[in-house]
N, C-alpha and C positions, 0 to 999 in steps of 0.2 A: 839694318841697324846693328851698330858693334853692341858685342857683352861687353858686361862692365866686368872689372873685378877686381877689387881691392886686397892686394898682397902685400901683407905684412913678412916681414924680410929684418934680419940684421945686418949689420956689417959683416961678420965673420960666417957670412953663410959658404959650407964646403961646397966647390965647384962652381961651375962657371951660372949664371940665373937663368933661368927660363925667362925673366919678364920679358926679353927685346926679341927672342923666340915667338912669345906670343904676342906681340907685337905685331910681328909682320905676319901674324896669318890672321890681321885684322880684329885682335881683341885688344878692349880698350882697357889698358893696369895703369892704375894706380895704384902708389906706394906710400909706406907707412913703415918707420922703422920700431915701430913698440904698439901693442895692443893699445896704450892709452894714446896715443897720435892715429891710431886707424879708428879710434871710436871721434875722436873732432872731427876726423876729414866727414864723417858720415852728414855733417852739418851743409857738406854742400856736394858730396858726389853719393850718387844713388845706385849700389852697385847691383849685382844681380847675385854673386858670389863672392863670399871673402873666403881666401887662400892663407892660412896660419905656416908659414914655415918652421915650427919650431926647431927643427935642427939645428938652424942658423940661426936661434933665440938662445939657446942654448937649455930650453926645459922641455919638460911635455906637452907644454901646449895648456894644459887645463885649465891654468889660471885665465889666460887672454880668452881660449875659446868661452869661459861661460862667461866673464864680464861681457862679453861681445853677444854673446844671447841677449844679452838682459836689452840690448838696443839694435840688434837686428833682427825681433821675432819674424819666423819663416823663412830667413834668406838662408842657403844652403850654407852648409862650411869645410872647408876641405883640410884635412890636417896635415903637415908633411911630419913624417916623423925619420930618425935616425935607426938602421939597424938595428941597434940591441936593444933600441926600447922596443915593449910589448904591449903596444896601446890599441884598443879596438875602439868604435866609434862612442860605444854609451860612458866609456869611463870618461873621455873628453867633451861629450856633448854634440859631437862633428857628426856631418853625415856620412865625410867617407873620408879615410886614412889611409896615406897613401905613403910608402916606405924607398927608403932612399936606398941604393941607386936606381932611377928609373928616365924611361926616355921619354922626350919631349912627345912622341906617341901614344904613350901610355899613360902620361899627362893629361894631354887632351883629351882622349876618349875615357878619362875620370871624369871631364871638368862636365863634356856635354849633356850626359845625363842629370844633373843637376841644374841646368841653364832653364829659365823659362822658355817657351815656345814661340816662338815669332811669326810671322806671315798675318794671313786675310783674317786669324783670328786676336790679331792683339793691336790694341790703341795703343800709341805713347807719346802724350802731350807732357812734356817741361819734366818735372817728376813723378807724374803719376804714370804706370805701366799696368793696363787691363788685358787677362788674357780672357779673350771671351768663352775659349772652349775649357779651359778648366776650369772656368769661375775666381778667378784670384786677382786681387789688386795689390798693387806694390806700390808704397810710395815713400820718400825719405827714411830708407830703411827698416820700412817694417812691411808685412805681407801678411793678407790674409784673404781668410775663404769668405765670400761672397754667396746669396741665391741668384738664383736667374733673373729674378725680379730684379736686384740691382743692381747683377750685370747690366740691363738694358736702359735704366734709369742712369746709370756712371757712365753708358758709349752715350745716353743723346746730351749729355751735359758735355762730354766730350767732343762729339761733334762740333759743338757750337762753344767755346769755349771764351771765355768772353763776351759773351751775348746773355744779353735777360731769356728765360724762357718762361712765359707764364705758364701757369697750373693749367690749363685747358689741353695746351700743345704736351706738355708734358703726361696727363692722363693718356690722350690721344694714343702716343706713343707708345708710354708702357705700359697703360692696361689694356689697350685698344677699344675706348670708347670715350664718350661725349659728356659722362656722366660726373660732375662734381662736386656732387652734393656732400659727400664724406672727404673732408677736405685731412679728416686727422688720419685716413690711410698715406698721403704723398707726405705729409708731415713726419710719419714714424720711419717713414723711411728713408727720409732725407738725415734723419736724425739718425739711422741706423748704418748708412752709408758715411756718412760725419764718425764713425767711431770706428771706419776703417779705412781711413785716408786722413784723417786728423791727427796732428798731436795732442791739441788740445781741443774736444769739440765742442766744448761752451765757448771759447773764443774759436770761433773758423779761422783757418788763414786763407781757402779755399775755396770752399763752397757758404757764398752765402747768400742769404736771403734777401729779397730784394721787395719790403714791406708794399702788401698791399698785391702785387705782380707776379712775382714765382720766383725764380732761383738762376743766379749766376755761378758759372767755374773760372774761377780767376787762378791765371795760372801767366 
């Protein structure tokens, strides 16, 4: 599965872009020419990292990097900065600051250690992105830490995506037993999972209940 990664870029950026570089070694960029058009795009691309070029913004970066916090909690940020600024990561909010001139090599091996993890430990149905072995869900731009308990509860709702799963099969699952008489343990945690995959978890758009039965992942 390609990275995403949403590159915020102006028109008067110096040198030739990386985007059609990265491109063809199979990352998937999208573009945004202003921190306020890369926070809409986030309405429908769900990236994994956003790329600040501020050299070819012509600032430091700080303004767009923290408005873009405020709607990408957890997702990494990469900052391009201009020689003679002197910008380190906490004064921009960025996790790593990477200084121009620099090669498409050294680009990349910035960008990989900040990418989630891929292979036999990560689900990704529509927008949601589970990495099972670090515990984290991504979904519409926000990221967060998860227990192991609903890691296990978000892959079998994933698994079956679209499907009712009643509360039996589902204790089954992820407690490993038959027993369901504490009906308000699957509840707090459906409700807890709801505040890490939801925008709004008193309205789901995702996960919801299916009275009387157990729980569907509409996705």
């Amino acid at each position: 599965m390609k990275s995403r990664i949403l590159w915020i870029e102006g028109k008067r950026a110096d040198g030739p872009s990386f985007i059609p570089l990265l491109r063809k070694k199979d990352f998937l960029v999208e573009t945004a020419l202003t921190g306020t058009e890369a926070i809409a795009q986030l309405s429908h691309f769900d990236p994994d990292l956003v790329v600040i070029n501020a050299a070819s913004l012509r600032t430091s970066g700080k303004r767009i990097c923290y408005d873009l916090r405020k709607h990408v909690n957890g997702i990494p940020i990469l900052l391009i900065a201009k020689p003679d600024q002197m910008i380190n990561e906490e004064d921009v909010c960025a996790n790593a600051v990477l200084t121009l001139p620099f090669t498409l090599r050294k680009l990349v091996n910035r960008i990989l250690p900040l990418l989630p993890g891929e292979g036999s430990q990560s689900l990704h149905i529509g927008p949601l992105r589970l990495d099972l072995e670090r515990k984290r869900v991504h979904c519409q731009g926000r990221e967060a830490r998860i227990t192991p308990r609903l890691a296990l509860l978000l892959q079998a709702l994933m698994q079956r995506a679209g499907e009712v799963i009643d509360r039996k099969q589902l204790f089954r699952e992820v407690w490993n037993t038959n027993y369901t008489g504490d009906t308000r343990t699957l509840d707090v945690h459906i409700s807890w999972l709801r505040e890490a995959i939801e925008e709004d978890p008193r309205k789901p758009r995702f996960l919801k209940t299916i009275r009387g039965v157990g729980y569907r992942l509409d996705i």
